[in-house]
Backbone as JSON, one array per atom type, in Angstrom:
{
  "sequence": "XXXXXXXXXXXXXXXXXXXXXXXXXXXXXXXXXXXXXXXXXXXXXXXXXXXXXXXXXXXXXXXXXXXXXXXXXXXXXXXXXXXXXXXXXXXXXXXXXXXXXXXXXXXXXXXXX",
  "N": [[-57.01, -99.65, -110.8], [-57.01, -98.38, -107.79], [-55.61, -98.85, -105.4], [-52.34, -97.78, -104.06], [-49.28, -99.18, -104.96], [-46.41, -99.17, -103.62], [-43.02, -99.25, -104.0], [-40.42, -100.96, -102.37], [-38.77, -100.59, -99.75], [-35.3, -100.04, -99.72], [-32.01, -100.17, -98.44], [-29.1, -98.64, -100.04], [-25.99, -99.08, -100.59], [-23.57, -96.66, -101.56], [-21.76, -96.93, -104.41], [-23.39, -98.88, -105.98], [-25.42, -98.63, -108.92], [-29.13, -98.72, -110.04], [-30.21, -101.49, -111.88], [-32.54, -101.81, -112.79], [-36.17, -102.1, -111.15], [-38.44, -103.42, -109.58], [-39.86, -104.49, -107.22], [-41.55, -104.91, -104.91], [-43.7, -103.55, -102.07], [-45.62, -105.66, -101.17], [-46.07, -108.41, -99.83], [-45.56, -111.84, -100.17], [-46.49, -113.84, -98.5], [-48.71, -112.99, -97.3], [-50.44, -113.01, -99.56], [-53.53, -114.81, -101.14], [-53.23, -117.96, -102.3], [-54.98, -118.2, -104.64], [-55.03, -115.54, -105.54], [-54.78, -112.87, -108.23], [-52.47, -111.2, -107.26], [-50.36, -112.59, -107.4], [-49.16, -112.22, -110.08], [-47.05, -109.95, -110.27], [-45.39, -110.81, -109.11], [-42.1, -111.55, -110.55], [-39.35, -113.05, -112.4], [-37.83, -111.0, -112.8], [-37.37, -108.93, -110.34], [-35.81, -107.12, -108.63], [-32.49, -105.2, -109.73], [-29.17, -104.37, -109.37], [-25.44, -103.32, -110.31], [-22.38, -103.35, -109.46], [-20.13, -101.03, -110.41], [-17.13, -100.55, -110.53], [-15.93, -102.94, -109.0], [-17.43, -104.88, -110.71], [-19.86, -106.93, -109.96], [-22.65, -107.49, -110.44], [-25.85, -107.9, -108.54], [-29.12, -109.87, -108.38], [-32.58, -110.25, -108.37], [-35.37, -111.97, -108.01], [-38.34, -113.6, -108.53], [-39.35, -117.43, -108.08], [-40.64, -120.04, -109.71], [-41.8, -117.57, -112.0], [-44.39, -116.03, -111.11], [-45.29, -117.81, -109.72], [-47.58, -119.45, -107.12], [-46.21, -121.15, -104.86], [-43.4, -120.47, -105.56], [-40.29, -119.23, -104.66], [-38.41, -116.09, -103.61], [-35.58, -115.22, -105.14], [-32.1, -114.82, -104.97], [-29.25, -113.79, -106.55], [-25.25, -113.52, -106.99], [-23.65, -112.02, -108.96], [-20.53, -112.26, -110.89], [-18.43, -110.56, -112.74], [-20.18, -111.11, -114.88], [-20.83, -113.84, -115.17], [-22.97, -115.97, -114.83], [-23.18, -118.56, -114.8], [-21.65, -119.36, -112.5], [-22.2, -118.06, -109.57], [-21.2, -116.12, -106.57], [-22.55, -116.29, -104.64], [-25.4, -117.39, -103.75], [-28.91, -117.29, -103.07], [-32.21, -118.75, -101.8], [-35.44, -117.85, -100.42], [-38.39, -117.85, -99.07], [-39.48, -116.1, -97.5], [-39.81, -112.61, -97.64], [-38.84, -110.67, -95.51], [-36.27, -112.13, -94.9], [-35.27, -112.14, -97.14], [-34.65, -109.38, -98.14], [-33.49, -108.32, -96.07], [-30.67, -109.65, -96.35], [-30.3, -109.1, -99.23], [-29.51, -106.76, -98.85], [-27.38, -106.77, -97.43], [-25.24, -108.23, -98.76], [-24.72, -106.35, -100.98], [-23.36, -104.1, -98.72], [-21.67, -105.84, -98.47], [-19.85, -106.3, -100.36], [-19.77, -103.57, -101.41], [-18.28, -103.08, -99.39], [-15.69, -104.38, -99.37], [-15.47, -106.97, -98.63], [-16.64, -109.39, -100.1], [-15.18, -110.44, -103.23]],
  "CA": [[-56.76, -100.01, -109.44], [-57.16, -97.28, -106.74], [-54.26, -98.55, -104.68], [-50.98, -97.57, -105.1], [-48.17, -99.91, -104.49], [-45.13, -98.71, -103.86], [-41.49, -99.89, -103.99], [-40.22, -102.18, -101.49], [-37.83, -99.19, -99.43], [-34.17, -100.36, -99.55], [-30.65, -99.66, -97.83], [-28.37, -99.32, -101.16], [-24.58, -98.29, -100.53], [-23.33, -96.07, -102.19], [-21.42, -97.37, -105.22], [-24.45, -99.68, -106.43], [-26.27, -98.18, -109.59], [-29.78, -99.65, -109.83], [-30.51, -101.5, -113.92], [-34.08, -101.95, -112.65], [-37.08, -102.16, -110.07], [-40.09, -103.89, -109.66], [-39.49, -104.87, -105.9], [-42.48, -103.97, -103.97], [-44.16, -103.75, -100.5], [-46.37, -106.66, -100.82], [-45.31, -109.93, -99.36], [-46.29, -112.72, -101.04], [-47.34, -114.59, -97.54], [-50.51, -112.6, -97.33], [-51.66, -113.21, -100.92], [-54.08, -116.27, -101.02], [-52.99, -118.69, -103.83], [-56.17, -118.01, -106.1], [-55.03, -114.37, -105.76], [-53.9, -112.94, -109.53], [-50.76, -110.78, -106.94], [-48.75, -113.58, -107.38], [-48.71, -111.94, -111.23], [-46.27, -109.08, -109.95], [-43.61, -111.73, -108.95], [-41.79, -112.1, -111.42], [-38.12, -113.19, -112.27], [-37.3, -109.45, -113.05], [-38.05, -107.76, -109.31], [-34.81, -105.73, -108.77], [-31.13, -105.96, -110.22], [-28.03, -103.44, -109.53], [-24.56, -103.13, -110.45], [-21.41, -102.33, -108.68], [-19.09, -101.36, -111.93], [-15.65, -100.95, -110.03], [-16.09, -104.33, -108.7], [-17.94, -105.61, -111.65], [-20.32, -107.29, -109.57], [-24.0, -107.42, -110.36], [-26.81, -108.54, -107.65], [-30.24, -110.04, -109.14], [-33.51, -110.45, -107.37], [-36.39, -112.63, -108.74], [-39.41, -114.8, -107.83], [-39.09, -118.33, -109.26], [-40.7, -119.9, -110.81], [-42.28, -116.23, -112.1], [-45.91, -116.15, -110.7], [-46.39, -119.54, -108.93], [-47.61, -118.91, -105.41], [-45.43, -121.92, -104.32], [-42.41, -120.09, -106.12], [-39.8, -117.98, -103.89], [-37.34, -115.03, -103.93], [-33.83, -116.02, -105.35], [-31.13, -114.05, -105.14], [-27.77, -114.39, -107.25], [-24.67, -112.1, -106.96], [-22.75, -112.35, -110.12], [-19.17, -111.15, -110.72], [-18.2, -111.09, -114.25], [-21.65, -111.73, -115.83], [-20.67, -115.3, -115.14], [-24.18, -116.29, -114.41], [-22.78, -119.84, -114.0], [-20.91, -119.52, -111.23], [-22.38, -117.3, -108.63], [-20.68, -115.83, -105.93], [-23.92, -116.46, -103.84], [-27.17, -117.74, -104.1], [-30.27, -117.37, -101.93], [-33.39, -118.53, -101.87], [-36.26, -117.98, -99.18], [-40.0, -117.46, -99.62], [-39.42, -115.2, -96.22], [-39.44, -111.4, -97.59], [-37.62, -109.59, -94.67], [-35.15, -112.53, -94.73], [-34.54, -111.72, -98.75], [-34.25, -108.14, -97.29], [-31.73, -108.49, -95.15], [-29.95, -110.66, -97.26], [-30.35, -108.6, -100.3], [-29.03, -105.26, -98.11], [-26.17, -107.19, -96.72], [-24.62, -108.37, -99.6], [-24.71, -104.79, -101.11], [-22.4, -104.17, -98.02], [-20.0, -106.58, -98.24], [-19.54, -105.75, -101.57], [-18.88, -102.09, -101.22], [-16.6, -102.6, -98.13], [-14.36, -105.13, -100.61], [-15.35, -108.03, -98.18], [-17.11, -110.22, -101.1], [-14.86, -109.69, -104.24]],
  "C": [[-56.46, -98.73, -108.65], [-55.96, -97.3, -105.93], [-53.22, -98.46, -104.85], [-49.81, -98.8, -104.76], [-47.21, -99.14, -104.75], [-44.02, -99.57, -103.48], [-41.27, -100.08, -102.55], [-38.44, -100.57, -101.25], [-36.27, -100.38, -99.1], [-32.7, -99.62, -99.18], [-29.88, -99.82, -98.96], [-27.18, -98.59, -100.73], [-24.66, -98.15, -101.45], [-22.01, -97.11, -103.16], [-21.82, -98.64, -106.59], [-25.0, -98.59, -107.81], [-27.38, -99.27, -109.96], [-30.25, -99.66, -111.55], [-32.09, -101.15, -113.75], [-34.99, -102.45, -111.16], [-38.09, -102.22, -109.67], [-40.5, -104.37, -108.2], [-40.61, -104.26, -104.91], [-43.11, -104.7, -103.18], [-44.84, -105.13, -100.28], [-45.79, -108.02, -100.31], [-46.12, -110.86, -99.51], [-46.79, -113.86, -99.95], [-48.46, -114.25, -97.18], [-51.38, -112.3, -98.83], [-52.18, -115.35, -100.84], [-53.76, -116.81, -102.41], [-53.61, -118.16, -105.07], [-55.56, -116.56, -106.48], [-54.27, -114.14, -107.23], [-52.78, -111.53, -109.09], [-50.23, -111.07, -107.12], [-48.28, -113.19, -109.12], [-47.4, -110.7, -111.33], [-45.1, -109.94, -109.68], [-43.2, -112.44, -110.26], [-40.53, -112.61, -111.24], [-37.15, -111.7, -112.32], [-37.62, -108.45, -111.66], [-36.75, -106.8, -108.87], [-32.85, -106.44, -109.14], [-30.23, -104.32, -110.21], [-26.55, -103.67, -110.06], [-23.15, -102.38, -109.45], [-20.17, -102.13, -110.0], [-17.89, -101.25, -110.84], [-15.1, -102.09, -109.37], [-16.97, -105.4, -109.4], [-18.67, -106.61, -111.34], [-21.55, -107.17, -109.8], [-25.02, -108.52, -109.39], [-28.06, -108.25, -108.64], [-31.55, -110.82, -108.37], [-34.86, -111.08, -108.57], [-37.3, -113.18, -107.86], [-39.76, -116.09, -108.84], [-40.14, -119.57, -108.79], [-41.45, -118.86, -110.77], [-44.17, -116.93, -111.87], [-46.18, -117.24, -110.07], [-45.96, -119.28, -107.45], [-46.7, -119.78, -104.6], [-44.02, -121.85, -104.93], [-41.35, -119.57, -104.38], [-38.55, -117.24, -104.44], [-35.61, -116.33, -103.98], [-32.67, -114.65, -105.73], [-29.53, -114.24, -105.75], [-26.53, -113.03, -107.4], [-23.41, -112.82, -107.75], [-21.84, -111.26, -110.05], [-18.84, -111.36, -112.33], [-19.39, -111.36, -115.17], [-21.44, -112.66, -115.82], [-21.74, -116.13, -114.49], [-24.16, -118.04, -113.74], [-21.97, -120.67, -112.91], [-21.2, -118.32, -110.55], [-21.91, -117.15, -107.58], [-21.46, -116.32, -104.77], [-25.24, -116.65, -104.51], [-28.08, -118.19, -103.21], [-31.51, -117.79, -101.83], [-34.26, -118.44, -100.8], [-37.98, -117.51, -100.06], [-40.23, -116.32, -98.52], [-38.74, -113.76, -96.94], [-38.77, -110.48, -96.8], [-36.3, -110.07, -94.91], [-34.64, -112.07, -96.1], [-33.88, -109.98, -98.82], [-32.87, -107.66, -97.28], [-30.42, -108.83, -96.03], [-29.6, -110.18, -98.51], [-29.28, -107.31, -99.45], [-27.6, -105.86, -97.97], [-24.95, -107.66, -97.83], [-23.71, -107.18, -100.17], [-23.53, -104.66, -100.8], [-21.78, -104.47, -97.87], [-19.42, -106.44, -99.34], [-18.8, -104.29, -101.87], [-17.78, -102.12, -100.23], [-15.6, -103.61, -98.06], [-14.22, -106.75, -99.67], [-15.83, -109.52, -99.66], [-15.99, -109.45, -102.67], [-14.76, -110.57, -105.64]]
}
């Protein structure tokens, strides 16, 4: 494949370290169903850590590959995966964005704890 994709550009405060990052430019409203893009969304598209607040944020596309899937976002405290602090879903990429950025932020500036 000739074109490059690149990573999906993000606002990360400082105190975030990132585990992983698959999070990129494309937005899954201009791929046509048949398209085999929707194989890049997975459940694994980006996941950080805040260790002094033991907080981890986790970014996915659910169900992984189905064009009628969308972004879900979960911001775990404790690795307590079953009780999330927050949970997002939208099929709207800027709004997962935003939403993804903002968290981040409330996180570092001890509003979410």
């Amino acid at each position: 494949m000739k074109n490059k994709l690149k990573l999906q550009p993000l606002r990360i405060p400082s105190g975030w370290e990132v585990t992983y990052n698959t999070f990129l430019e494309i937005d899954p409203s201009n791929i046509k169903q048949d398209e085999e893009w929707f194989m890049i969304f997975t459940e694994s598209l980006f996941q950080a850590i805040h260790k002094s607040r033991n907080i981890l944020i986790d970014l996915g596309w659910y169900p992984e590959g189905d064009p009628k899937g969308n972004f879900g976002i979960e911001l775990i405290k404790n690795y307590e995966w079953e009780k999330p602090l927050e949970s997002i879903n939208s099929k709207d990429k800027d709004e997962i964005i935003e939403k993804l950025e903002l968290l981040m932020l409330m996180v570092e500036e001890g509003d979410i704890r």
